[in-house]
C-alpha positions in Angstrom: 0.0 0.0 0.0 1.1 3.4 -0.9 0.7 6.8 1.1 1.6 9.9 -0.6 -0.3 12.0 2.0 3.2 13.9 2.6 3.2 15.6 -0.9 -0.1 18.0 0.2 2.1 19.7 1.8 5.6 19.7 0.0 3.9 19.8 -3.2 0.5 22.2 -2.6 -0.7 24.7 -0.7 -3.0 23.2 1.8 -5.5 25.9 3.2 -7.6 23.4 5.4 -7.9 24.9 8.6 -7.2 21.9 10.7 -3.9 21.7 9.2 -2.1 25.1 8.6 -1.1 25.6 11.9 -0.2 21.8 12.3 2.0 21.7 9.8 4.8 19.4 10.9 8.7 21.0 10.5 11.5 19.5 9.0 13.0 19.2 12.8 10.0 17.4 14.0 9.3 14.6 11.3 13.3 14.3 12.1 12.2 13.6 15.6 9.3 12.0 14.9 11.3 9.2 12.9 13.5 8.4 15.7 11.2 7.9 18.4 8.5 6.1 16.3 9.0 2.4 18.0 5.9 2.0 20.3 6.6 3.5 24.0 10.0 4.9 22.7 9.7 7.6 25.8 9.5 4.9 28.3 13.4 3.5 28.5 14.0 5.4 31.2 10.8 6.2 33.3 10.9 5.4 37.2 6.9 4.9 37.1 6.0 8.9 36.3 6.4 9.8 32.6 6.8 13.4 33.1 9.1 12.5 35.2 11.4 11.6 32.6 14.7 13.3 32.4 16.0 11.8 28.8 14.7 12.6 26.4 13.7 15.2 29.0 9.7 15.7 29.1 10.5 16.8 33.0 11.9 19.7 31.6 9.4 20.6 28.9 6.4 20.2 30.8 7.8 22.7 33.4 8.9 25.1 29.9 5.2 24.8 28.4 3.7 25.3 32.0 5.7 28.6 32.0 4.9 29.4 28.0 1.2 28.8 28.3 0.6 30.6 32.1 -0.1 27.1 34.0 1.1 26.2 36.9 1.2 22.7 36.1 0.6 21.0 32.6 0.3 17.4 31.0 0.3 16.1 28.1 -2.8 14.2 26.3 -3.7 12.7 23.3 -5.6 15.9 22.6 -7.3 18.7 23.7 -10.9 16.8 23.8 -9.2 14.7 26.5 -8.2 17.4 28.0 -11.5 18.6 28.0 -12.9 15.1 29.4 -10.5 15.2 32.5 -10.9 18.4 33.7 -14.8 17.9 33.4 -14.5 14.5 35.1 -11.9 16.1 38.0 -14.1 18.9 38.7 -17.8 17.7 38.3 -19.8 14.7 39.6 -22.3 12.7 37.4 -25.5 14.7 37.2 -23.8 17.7 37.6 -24.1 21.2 34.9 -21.9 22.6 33.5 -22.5 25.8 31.0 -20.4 25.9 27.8 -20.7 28.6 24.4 -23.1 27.8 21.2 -20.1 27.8 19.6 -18.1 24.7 21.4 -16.9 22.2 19.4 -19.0 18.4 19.0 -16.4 17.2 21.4 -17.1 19.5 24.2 -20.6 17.7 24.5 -19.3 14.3 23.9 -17.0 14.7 26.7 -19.6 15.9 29.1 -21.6 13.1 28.0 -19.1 10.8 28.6 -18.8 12.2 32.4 -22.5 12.0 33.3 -23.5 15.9 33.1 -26.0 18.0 31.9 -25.0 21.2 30.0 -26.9 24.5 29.2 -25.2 26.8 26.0 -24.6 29.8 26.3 -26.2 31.2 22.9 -24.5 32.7 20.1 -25.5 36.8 18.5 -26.7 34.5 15.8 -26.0 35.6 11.9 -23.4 37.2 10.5 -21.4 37.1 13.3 -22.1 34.2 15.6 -20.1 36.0 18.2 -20.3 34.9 22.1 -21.5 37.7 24.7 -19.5 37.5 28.1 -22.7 38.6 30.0 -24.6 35.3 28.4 -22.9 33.2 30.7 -24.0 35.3 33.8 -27.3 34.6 32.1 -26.4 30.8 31.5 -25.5 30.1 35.5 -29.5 31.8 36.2 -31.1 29.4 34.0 -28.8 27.0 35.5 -29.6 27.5 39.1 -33.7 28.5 38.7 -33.7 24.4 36.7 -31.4 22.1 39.0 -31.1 24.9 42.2 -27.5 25.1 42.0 -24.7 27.0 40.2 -23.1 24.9 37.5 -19.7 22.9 38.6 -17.8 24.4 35.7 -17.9 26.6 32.5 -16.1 26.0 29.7 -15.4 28.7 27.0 -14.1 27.6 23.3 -11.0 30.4 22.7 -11.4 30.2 19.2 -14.3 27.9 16.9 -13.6 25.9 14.7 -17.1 27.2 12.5 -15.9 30.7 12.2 -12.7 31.5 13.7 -14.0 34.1 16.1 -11.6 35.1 19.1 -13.9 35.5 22.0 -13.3 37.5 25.1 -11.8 35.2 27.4 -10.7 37.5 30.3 -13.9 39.0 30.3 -15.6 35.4 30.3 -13.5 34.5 33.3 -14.4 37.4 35.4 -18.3 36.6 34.6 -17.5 32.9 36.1 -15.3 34.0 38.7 -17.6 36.7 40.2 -20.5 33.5 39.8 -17.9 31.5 41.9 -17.8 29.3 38.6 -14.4 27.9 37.6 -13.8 28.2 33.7 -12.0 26.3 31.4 -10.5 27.7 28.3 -10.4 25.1 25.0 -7.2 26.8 23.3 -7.6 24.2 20.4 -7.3 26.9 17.7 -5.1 29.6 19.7 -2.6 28.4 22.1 0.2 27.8 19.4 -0.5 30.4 16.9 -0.9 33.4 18.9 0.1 34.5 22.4 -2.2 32.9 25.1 -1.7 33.0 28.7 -4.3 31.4 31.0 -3.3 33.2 34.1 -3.2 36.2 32.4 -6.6 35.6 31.0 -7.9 34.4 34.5 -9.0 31.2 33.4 -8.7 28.2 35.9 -7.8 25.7 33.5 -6.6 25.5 29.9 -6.5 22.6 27.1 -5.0 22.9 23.5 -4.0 20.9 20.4 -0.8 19.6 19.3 -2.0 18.4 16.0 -4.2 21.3 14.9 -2.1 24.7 16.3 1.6 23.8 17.7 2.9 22.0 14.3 3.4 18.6 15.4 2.3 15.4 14.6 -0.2 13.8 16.8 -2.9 13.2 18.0 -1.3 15.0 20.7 -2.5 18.4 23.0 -1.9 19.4 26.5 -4.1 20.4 29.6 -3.3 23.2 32.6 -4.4 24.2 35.6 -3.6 27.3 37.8 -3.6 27.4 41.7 -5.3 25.0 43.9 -7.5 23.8 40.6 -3.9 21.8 39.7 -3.7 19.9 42.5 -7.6 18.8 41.6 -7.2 17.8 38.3 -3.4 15.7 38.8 -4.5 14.0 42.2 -2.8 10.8 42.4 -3.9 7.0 42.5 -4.8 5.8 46.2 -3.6 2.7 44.9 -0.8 3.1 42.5 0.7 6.6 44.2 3.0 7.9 41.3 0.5 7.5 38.3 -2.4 10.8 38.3 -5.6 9.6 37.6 -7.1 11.6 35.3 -4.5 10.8 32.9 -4.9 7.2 33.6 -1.4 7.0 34.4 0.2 8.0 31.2 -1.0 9.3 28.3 0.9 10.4 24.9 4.3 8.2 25.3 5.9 7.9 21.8 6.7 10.2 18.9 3.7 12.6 19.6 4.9 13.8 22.7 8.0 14.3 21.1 6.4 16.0 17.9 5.5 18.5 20.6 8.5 18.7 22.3 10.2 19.6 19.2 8.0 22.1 18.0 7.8 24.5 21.3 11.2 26.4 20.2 9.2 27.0 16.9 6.1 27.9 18.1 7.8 30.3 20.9 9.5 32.7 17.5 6.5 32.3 15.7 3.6 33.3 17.6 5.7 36.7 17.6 4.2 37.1 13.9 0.6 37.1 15.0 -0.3 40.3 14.2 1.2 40.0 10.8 -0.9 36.6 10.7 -4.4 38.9 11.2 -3.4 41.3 8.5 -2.6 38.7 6.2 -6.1 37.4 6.8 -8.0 40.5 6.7 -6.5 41.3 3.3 -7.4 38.1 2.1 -11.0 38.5 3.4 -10.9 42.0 1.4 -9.4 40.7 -1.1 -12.3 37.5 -2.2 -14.9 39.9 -1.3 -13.8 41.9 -3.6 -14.4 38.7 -6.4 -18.7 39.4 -5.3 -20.7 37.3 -4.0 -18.5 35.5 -1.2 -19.3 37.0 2.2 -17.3 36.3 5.1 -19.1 35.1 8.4 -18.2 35.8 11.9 -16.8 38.8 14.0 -14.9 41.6 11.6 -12.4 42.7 10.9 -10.8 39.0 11.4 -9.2 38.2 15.0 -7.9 35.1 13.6 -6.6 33.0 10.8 -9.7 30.9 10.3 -12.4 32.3 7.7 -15.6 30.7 6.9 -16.6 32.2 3.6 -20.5 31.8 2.3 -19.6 31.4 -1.6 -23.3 31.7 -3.6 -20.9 32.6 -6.4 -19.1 29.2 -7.0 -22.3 27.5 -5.8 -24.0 29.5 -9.1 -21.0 27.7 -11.2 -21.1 24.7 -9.7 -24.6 24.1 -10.7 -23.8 24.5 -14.2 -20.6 22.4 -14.8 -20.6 19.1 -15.7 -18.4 18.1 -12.2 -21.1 19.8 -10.1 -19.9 21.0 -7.3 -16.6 19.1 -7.1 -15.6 21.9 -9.7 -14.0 24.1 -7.4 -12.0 21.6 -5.4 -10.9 20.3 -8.7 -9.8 23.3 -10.5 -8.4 24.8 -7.4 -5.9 21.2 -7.2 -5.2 22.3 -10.9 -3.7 25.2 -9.6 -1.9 23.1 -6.6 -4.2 24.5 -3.9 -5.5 22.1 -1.3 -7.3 21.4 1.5 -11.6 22.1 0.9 -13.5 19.6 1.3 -14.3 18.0 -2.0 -18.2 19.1 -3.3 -18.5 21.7 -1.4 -19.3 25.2 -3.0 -22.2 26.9 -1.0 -19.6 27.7 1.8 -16.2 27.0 2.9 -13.4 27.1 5.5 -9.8 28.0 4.8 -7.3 29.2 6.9 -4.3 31.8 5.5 -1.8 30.5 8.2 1.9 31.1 7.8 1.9 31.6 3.9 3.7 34.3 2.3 2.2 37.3 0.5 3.3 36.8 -2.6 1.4 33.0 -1.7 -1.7 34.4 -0.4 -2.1 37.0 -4.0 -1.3 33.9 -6.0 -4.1 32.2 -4.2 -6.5 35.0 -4.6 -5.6 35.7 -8.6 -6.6 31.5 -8.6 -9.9 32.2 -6.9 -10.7 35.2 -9.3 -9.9 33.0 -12.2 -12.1 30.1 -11.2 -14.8 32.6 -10.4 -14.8 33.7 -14.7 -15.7 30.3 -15.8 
């Protein structure tokens, strides 16, 4: 069997969301490559695996701790574990907790999963789907007036993954904190390509994503917790007193945690460029606006790198050309452009992430040309 999955990347320009920001570095498939052997981590743990001095994940938990504004951290398999532990750690079944229209499927799975009831906090609704800090205020009344108690925890989604707005996460956490509510931050589309600080933003705990912002391979993420909330969430085993049992012991313990390990240095000079990131991504919003008929949705001007577009245009062309709607996709690969889902023409997702501006004009000229045919 063949996999030529590599060459998106070497040989196109990939704009799927999920992926810019995960793009893997030379250094870390280097990495990657020589820890690849099942537990490869493990040859010298003493029963804690971040613990481990060599290769030493000791050290780079205490360096991302200190990067993300955590007093502790640990590494998972993802930030929807993440998600699922500090849920699990702070909440009993039955329990509410309140989390933003905007939270990602995963959010409710993992609530699900640890036997509790959630109420949204609902969205400004169309064309900018944005999340109001006050709603959550309103959220933990709803909350307490139904089940007679405040909700065990709040979780707010940093940036969506539906239309890439950056919500108002310091202002969230002084909503829950003056509620008596811890909050929890789901960093999945920020921590790693722009500045994020959970003690700065006064959230009680954060989780992110290896795979989808800090360019490494995964699945792989973290989760963090500030003051007393850290001793909570990495209480140890009654039984087996070294292992923590909200990460069952050990989680990511190969090449992922190693992906990530490699990439911190990277990620440290790069989220420097952020604000030349946003700019990049407003002109490209101006700039396939400016084709007609393509709208984009969410919060402007753009906060972040992730653009949902509404595309009636290409859905127009698409319902005269003889592929349909797998035109687009098809003429854009052409073009060696990547990364929308196949079919799709009514709307899209792309993400302008760490491509050069001679790359994002030749990606616009390629949209304008499609958009003549």
């Amino acid at each position: 069997m063949s996999y030529e999955r590599v060459a998106i990347d070497e040989l196109m320009i990939n704009l799927n969301p999920l992926q810019t920001a995960g793009r893997a570095s030379a250094a870390v498939r280097k990495a990657v490559a020589r820890f690849s052997d099942g537990y490869s981590v493990c040859d010298r743990c003493e029963g804690v695996l971040h613990d481990i001095e060599k290769p030493d994940i000791k050290g780079f938990t205490a360096e991302l701790a200190e990067f993300i504004g955590a007093d502790r951290v640990a590494v998972t398999m993802g930030a929807r574990e993440g998600k699922f532990a500090v849920m699990h750690s702070v909440a009993n079944p039955g329990d509410t907790i309140v989390v933003d229209g905007n939270a990602h499927y995963t959010t409710f799975m993992a609530a699900q999963r640890a036997g509790l009831e959630t109420f949204i906090v609902p969205g400004s609704g169309s064309p900018e789907y944005s999340i109001p800090p006050q709603g959550y205020a309103e959220a933990f009344e709803q909350c307490k007036s139904a089940t007679g108690k405040l909700p065990a925890l709040a979780l707010l989604t940093h940036v969506d993954g539906s239309y890439g707005n950056l919500s108002d996460a310091a202002a969230v956490a002084k909503v829950c904190h003056d509620a008596g509510v811890p909050v929890v931050l789901n960093a999945a589309y920020s921590a790693g390509r722009m500045p994020v600080n959970a003690r700065e933003l006064g959230v009680d705990f954060i989780v992110a994503s290896g795979h989808k912002s800090f360019g490494a391979s995964g699945p792989v993420g973290f989760m963090g917790a500030v003051g007393e909330w850290a001793d909570r969430l990495f209480r140890l085993s009654p039984t087996h007193p070294k292992k923590n049992i909200e990460l069952l012991g050990c989680t990511a313990r190969g090449s992922n945690i190693i992906a990530l390990m490699t990439a911190l240095p990277i990620v440290k000079k790069r989220i420097l460029n952020w604000p030349a990131e946003v700019e990049k991504t407003r002109r490209f919003v101006e700039g396939m606006e400016k084709i007609g008929d393509i709208f984009q949705e969410g919060v402007k001007p753009k906060q972040h790198d992730l653009i949902r577009f509404d595309t009636p245009l290409y859905h127009r062309i698409g319902e005269r050309h003889r592929k349909r709607g797998y035109f687009l996709s098809s003429e854009l690969a052409d073009r060696g452009i990547t990364g929308l889902k196949p079919g799709q023409t009514k709307w899209f997702k792309v993400s302008t992430y760490g491509y050069s501006d001679a790359q994002i004009d030749y990606i616009l000229a390629s949209f304008a040309e499609i958009a003549e045919m």
